[in-house]
C-alpha positions as CSV (number, residue, x, y, z in Angstrom):
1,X,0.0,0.0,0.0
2,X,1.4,3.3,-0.7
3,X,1.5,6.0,2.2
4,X,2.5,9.2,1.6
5,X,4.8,10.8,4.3
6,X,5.9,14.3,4.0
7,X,6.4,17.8,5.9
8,X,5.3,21.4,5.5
9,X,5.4,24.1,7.6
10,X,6.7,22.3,10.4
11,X,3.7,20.0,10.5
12,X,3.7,16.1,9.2
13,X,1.5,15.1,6.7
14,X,0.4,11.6,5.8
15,X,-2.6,12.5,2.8
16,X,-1.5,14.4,-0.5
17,X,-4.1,16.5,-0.9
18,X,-2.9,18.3,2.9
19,X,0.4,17.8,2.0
20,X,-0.4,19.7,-2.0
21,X,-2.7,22.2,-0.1
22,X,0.2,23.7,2.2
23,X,2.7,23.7,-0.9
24,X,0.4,25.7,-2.9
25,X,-0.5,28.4,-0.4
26,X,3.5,28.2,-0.2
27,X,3.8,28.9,-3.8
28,X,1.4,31.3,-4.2
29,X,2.2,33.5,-1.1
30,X,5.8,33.7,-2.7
31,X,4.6,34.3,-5.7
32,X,3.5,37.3,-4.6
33,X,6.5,38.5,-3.5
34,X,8.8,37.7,-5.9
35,X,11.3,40.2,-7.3
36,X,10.8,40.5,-11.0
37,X,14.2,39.7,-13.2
38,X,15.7,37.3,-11.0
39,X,15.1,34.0,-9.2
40,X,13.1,33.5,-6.1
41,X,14.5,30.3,-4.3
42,X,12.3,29.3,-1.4
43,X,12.7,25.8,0.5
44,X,9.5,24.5,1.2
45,X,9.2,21.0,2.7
46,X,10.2,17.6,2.6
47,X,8.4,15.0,1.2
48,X,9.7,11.2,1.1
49,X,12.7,11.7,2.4
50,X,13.8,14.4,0.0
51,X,13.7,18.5,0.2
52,X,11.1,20.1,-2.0
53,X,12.2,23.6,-2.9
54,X,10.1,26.5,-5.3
55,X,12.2,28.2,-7.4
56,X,9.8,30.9,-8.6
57,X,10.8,33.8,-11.9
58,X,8.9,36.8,-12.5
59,X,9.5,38.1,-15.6
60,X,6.6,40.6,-15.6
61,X,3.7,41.4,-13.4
62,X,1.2,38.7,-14.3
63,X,4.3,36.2,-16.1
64,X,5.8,34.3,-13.9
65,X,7.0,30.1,-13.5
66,X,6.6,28.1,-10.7
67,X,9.2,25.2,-10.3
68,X,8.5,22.7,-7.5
69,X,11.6,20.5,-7.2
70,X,12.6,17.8,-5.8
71,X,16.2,18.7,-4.6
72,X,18.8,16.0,-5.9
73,X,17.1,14.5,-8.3
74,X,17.5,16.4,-11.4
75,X,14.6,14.7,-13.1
76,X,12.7,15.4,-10.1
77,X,10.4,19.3,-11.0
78,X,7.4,20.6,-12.5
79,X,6.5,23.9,-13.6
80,X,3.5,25.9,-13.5
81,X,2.9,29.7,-14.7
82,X,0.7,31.3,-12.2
83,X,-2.8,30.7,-14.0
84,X,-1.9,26.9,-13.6
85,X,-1.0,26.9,-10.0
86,X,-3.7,28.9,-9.2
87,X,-6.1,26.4,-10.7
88,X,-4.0,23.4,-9.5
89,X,-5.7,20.6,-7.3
90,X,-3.7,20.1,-4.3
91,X,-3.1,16.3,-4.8
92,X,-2.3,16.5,-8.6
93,X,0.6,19.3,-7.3
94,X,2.3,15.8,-5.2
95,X,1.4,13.4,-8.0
96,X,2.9,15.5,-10.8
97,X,5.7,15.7,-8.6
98,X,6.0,12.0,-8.1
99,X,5.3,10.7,-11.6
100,X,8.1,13.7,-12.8
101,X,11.1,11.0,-11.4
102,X,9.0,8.1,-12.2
103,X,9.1,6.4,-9.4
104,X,6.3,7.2,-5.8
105,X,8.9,8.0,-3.1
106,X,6.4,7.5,-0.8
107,X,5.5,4.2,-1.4
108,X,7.1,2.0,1.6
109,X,9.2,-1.2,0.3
């Protein structure tokens, strides 16, 4: 059976969607606040064992990416402009993530 296992705000998660939900308030709070012209590097969690960092880059007001990596595996991002991650469901943000390396992280052998 896979479990997921992850944390976010200093808080321990166990469902995806809880886990997704905190990343994207994450995301979209920094979003935010990103300078424009350069990259916005923000570490966000840990899920399965890994770091999850946003890497975030405004190049204008409203155009902007979203990269959700996992750190150390460089197969292991996804990348939303801000319209996507806006209208992103909170367990298809952890999914993505997973199915990016190919492999669930989560799931316990």
């Amino acid at each position: 059976m896979a479990r997921h296992a992850g944390r976010a705000a200093g808080r321990r998660y166990t469902k995806r969607g809880e886990a997704g939900e905190q990343l994207k308030a994450l995301a979209l709070q920094e979003a935010r606040k990103a300078p424009q012209g350069q990259p916005h590097l923000v570490p966000a969690s840990q899920l399965g064992g890994s770091d999850v960092s946003l890497r975030i880059f405004r190049l204008s007001f409203s155009d902007l990416s979203i990269t959700v990596r996992l750190d150390g595996l460089p197969q292991g991002s996804h990348s939303w402009d801000l319209p996507e991650m806006e209208q992103a469901g909170t367990t298809g943000l952890i999914t993505r993530l997973e199915r990016s390396v190919g492999v669930n992280p989560f799931e316990r052998r």
